[in-house]
BASENU-34413 format. One line per 3 residues: number of its first residue (from 1); their letters; for each residue x, y, z of C-alpha. Coordinates in steps of 0.1 Angstrom, whole numbers, plus 5000, padded with zeros to 4 digits. Layout:
% residues N
NUM> A> X:Y:Z | ...
This chain:
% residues 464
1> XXX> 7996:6403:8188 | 8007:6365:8187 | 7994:6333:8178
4> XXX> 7988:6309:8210 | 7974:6279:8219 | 7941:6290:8209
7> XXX> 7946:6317:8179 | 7956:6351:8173 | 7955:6369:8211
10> XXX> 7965:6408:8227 | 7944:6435:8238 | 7918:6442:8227
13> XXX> 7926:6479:8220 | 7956:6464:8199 | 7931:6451:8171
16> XXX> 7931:6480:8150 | 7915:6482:8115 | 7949:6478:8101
19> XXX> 7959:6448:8124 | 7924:6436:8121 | 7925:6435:8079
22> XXX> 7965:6422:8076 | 7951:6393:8100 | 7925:6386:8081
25> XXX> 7936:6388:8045 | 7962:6367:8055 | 7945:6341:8064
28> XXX> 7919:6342:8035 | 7948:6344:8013 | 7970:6311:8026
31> XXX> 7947:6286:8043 | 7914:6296:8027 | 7920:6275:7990
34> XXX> 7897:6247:7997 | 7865:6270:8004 | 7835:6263:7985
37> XXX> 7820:6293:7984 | 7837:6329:7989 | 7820:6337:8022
40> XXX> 7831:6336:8058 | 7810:6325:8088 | 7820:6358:8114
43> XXX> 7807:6349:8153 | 7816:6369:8182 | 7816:6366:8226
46> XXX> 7800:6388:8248 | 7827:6412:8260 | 7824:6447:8256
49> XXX> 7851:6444:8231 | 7835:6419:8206 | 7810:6435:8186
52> XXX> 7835:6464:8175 | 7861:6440:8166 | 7838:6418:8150
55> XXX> 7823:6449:8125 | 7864:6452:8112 | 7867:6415:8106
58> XXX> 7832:6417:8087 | 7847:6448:8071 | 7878:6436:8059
61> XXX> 7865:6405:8047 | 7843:6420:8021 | 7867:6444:8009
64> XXX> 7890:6415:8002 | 7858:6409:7982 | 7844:6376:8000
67> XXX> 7807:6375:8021 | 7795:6375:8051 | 7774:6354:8071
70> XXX> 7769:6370:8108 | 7764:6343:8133 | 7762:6368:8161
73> XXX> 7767:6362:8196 | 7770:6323:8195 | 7795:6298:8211
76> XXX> 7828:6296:8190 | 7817:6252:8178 | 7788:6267:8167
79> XXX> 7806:6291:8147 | 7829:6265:8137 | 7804:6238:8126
82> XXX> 7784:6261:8099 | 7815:6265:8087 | 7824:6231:8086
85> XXX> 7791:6220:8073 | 7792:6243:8043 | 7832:6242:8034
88> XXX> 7836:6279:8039 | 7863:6294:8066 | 7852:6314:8100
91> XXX> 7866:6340:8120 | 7854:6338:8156 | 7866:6369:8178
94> XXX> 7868:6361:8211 | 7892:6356:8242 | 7877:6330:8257
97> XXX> 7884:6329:8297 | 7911:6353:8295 | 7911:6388:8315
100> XXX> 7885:6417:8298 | 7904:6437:8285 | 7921:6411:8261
103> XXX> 7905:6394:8230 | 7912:6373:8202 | 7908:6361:8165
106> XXX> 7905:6323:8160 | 7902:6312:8124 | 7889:6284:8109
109> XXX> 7897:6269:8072 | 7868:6257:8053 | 7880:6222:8063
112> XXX> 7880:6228:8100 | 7904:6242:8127 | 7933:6262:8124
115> XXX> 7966:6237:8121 | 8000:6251:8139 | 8017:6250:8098
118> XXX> 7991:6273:8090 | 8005:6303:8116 | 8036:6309:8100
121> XXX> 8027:6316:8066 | 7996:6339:8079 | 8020:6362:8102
124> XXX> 8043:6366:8072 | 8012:6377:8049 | 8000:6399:8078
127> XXX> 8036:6417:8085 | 8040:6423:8045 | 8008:6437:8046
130> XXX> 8016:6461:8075 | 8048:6475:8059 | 8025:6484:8027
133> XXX> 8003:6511:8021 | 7970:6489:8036 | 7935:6489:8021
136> XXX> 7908:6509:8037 | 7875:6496:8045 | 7839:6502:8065
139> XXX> 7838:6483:8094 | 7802:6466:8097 | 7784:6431:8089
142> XXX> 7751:6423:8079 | 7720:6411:8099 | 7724:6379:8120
145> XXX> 7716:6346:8105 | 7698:6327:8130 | 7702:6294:8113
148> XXX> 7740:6290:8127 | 7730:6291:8167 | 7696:6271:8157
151> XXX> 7718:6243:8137 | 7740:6237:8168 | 7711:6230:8190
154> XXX> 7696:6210:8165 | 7724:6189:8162 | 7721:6181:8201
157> XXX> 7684:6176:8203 | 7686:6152:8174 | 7716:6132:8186
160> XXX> 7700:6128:8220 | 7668:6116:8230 | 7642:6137:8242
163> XXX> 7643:6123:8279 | 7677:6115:8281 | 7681:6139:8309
166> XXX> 7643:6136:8325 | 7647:6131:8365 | 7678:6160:8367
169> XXX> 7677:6192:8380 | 7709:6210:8369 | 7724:6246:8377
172> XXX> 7737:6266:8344 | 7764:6287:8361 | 7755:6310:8333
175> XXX> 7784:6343:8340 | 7790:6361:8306 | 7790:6327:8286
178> XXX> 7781:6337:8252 | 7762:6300:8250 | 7744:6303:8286
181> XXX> 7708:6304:8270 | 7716:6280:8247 | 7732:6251:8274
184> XXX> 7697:6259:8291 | 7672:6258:8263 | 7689:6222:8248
187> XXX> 7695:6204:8286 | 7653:6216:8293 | 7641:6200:8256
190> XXX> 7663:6168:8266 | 7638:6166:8300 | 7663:6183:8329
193> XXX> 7646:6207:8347 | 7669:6238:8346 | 7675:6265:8376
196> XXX> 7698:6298:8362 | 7729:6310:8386 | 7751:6337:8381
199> XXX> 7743:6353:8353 | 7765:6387:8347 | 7755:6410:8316
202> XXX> 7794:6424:8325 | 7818:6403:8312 | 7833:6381:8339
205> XXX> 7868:6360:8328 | 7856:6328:8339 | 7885:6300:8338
208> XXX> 7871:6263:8338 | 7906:6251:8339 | 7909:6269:8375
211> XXX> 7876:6283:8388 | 7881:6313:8414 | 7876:6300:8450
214> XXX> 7849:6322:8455 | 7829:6314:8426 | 7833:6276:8437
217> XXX> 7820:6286:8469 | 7789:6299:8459 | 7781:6274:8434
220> XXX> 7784:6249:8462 | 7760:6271:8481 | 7734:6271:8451
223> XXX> 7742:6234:8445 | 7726:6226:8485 | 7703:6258:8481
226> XXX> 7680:6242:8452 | 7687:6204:8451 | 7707:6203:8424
229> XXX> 7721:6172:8411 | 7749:6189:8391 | 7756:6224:8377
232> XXX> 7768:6230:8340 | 7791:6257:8325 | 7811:6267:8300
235> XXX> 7841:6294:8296 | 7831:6325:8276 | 7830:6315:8241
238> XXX> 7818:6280:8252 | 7843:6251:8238 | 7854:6244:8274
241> XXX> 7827:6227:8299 | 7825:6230:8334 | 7804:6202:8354
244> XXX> 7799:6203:8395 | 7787:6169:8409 | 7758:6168:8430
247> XXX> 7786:6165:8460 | 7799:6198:8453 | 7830:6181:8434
250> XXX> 7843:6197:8399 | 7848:6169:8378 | 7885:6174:8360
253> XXX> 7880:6183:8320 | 7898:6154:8315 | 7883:6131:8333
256> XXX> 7854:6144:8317 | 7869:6135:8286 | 7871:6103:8296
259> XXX> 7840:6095:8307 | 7824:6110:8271 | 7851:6092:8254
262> XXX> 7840:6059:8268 | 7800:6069:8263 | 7801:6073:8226
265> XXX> 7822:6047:8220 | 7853:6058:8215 | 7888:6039:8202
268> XXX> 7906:6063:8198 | 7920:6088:8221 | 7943:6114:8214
271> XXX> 7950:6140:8245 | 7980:6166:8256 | 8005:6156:8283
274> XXX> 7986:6168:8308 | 7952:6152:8308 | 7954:6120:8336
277> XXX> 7972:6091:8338 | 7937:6074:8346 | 7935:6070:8305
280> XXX> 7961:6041:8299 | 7952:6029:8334 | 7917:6028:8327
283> XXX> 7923:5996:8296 | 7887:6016:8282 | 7904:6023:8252
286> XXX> 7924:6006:8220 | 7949:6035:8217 | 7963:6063:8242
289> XXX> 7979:6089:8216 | 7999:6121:8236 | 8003:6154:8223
292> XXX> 8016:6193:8228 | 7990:6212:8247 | 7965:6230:8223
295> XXX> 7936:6216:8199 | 7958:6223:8168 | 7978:6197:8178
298> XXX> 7953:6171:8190 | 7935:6186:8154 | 7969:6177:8135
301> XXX> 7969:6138:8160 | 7933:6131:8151 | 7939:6135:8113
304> XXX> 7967:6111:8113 | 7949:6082:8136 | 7920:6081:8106
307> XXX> 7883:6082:8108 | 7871:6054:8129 | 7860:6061:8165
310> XXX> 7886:6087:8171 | 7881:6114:8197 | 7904:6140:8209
313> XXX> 7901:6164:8247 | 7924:6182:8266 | 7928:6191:8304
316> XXX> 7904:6215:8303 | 7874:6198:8291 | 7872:6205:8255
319> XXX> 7861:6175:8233 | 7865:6173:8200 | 7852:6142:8175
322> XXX> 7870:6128:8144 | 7840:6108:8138 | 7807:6099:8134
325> XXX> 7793:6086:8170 | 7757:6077:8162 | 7740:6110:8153
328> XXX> 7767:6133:8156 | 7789:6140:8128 | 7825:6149:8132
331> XXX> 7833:6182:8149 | 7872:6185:8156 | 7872:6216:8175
334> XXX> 7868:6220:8209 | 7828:6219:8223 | 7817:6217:8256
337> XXX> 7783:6206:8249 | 7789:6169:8234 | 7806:6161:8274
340> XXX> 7780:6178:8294 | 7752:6163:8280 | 7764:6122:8272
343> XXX> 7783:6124:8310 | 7749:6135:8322 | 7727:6112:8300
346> XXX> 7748:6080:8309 | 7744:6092:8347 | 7710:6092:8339
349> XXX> 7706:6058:8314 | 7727:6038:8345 | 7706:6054:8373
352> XXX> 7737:6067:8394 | 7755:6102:8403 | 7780:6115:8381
355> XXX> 7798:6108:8407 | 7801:6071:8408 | 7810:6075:8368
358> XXX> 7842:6094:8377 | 7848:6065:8410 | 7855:6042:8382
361> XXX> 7882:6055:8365 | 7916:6043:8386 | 7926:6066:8413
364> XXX> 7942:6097:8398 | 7940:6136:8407 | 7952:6160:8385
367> XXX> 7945:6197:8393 | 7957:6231:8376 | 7961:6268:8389
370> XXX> 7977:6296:8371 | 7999:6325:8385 | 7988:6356:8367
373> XXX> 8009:6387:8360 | 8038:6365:8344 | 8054:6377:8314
376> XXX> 8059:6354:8286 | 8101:6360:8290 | 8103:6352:8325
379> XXX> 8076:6324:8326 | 8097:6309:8299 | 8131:6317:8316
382> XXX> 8117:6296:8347 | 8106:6273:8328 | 8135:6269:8307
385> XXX> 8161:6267:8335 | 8137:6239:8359 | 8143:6215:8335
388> XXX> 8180:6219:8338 | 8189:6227:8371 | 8184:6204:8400
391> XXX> 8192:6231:8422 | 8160:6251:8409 | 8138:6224:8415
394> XXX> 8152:6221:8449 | 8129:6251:8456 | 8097:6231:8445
397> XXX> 8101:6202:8463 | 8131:6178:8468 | 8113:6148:8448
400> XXX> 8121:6166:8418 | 8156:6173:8422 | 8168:6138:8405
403> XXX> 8128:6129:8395 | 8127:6098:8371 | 8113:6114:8338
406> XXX> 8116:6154:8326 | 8097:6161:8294 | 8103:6191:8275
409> XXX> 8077:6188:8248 | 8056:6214:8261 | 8071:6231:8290
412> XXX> 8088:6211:8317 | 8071:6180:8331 | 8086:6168:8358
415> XXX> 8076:6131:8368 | 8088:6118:8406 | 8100:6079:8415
418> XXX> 8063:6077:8431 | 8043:6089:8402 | 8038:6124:8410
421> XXX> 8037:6149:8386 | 8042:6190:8386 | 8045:6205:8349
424> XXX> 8054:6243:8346 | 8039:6257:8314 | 8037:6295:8305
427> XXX> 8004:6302:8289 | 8000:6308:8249 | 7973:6327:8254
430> XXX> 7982:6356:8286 | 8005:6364:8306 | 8006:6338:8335
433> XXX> 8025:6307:8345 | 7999:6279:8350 | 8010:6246:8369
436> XXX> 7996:6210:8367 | 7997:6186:8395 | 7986:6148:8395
439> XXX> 7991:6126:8424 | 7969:6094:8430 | 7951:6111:8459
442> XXX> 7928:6146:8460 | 7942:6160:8493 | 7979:6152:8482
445> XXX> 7972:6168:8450 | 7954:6202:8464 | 7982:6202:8495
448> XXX> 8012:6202:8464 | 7995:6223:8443 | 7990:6252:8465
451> XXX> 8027:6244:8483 | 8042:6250:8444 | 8016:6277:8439
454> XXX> 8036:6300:8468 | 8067:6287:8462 | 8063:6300:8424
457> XXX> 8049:6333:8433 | 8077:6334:8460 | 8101:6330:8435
460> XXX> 8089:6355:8411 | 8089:6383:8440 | 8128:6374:8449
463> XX> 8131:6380:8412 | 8119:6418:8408
């Protein structure tokens, strides 16, 4: 078990009633002070894993004598904004897009997401608590309160206008999303006429960050099949969007970002290293702020850059407000519903593609894929020594042997005398190496991506 970039993570066998209550009771017991009430908003995903992890957490927290409100299967924002709403933590289990047979606890204090200072202390509570004697419990939580997945679409269909999405005819790429009905039901009130594809009842690891080419492909194939002017997703516990233009063309989470940033308004943007260039280049906004990869630190940005038209988003798609933007109030944690639907409405209020929204952002390509089956010690041992040895990065390409910037803040980002960009990053959340290129061109970007991609996996077998 170990925190990441998105909360507590291992498999899913590893959350045992004992791990399950340490974890819990220390959180409730060193970021929990601020809660209104004693109660704790519990929400789960749809692996086959969820449910039973989800009856310990609802266990434990009762016998550390706090309630339970069951939000059942509903996206992890939605989860997150009862919570927020009513100053009380959550507990969302979940492992987002990572492989089956992992899952995840991400917490939320009463005043909204997890912060990075807030890891430490819980780990140390949770390891005393291990050595002791532990506190047994009976696993279970009460009957689902529907008002927690009905407030989230409300807070959509009141923001937007009934017709804000009338003429479309969008896919929803529904997998194992634990929000596919609900991306379906909101985008049909809002007047787009909705056609369902893919939907799994097994649980399928769907990455929005770095879609499988085969599950591209047949999107693309459903995209010409029906007419489709876009298709919507989201990863599994639904804070990360996916959107395919009507061309067959994924539009970049952070480009996405941008495009919803500039929508609603925004002054404010606060982003990780690797979302695009495009932003400064762009003049849209008042104020560019960079950041660590992870919402806890675009969380801990936003706080400090105040309350007026502040937004924050990362590479993958995930937007988060620190204000109010017309109807919607303040939700800083990741959603993937606030870009889906003002990208598509402002497609629709201009009378153009998507398409022609991402054309006018300045020329920039950024693209991610991920090498799986990299442990945390030698992704970080790679990682580690590229930054240091020119000789190393000889073997990904000789622009990078003397390149003009390397940033260590969150991996090693490694930025050529012609703008190009390659930054190695092992995950926080699984065992694999992902890899960011930008260039100013699409085929460029694909071509290097996919030449570092072998070249990385090349390296790792010479390794073992």
């Amino acid at each position: 078990m170990a925190f990441g970039t998105s909360g507590l993570r291992g498999l899913a066998e590893g959350f045992t009633p004992e791990i399950v209550m340490a974890y819990v009771a220390g959180f409730l017991q060193t970021a929990c002070a601020g809660a209104r009430d004693r109660e704790v908003v519990v929400g789960y995903d749809l692996r086959a894993s969820s449910p039973g992890i989800a009856a310990l957490v609802g266990g434990a927290v009762e016998a550390l004598g706090w309630g339970v409100v069951n939000a059942g299967k509903v996206p992890t924002p939605a989860m997150a904004l009862a919570g927020l709403e009513h100053g009380v933590p959550g507990i969302m289990v979940t492992g987002s897009h990572i492989p089956a047979d992992y899952n995840g606890l991400k917490f939320y204090r009463p005043d909204g997401e997890l912060l990075k200072s807030d890891e430490e202390p819980i780990g140390r509570e949770a390891r005393a608590l291990l050595e002791g004697e532990g506190t047994a419990f009976v696993p279970g939580l009460p009957p689902v309160d529907p008002r927690i997945s009905n407030g989230y679409e409300a807070r959509y269909l009141t923001a937007f206008a009934p017709g804000a999405l009338a003429g479309l005819k969008i896919g929803i790429f529904q997998h194992s999303a634990v929000g596919r009905d609900i991306v379906g039901r909101v985008l049909g009130v809002l007047g787009a006429r909705c056609v369902s594809i893919g939907r799994s009842e097994k649980f399928v690891a769907v990455d929005t960050e770095a879609v499988e080419p085969d599950v591209m492909a047949e999107l693309r194939a459903a995209l010409a099949e029906h007419g489709l002017d876009a298709i919507v997703s989201t990863d599994g516990d639904g804070d990360r969007p996916l959107l395919i233009d009507a061309a067959g063309e994924q539009v970049n989470g952070d480009v996405l970002g941008a495009l919803t940033a500039r929508a609603l308004g925004a002054r404010i943007v606060v982003t990780p290293l690797t979302s695009t260039g495009a932003l400064e280049m762009s003049g849209w906004f008042e104020t560019v702020e960079r950041t660590r990869i992870g919402s806890p630190y675009v969380v801990e940005a936003m706080a400090e850059a105040g309350d007026e038209g502040v937004v924050g988003f990362e590479a993958n798609g995930g937007f988060l407000m620190g204000s109010r933007f017309g109807k919607l109030t303040p939700l800083a944690t990741r959603d993937a519903m606030v870009p889906l639907i003002a990208v598509l409405a402002e497609a629709v209020r201009r009378g153009v593609p998507v398409g022609d929204l991402v054309g006018e952002l300045p020329r920039r390509v950024m693209r991610a894929d991920r090498l799986k089956k990299v442990s945390p010690e030698a992704g970080k041992a790679l990682v580690a020594d590229l930054a240091k040895s020119s000789e190393l990065r000889a073997r990904f390409g000789e622009d990078f042997v003397a390149p003009e910037t390397i940033d260590t803040r969150d991996g090693t980002r490694l930025v050529a005398k012609d703008g190009t960009i390659v930054h190695f990053r092992q995950s926080g959340n699984a065992p694999e190496l992902r890899c960011y290129v930008e260039t100013d061109s699409a085929q460029t970007t694909k071509a290097m991506l996919a030449m570092t991609m072998a070249r990385l996996a090349a390296y790792f077998e010479g390794t073992r």
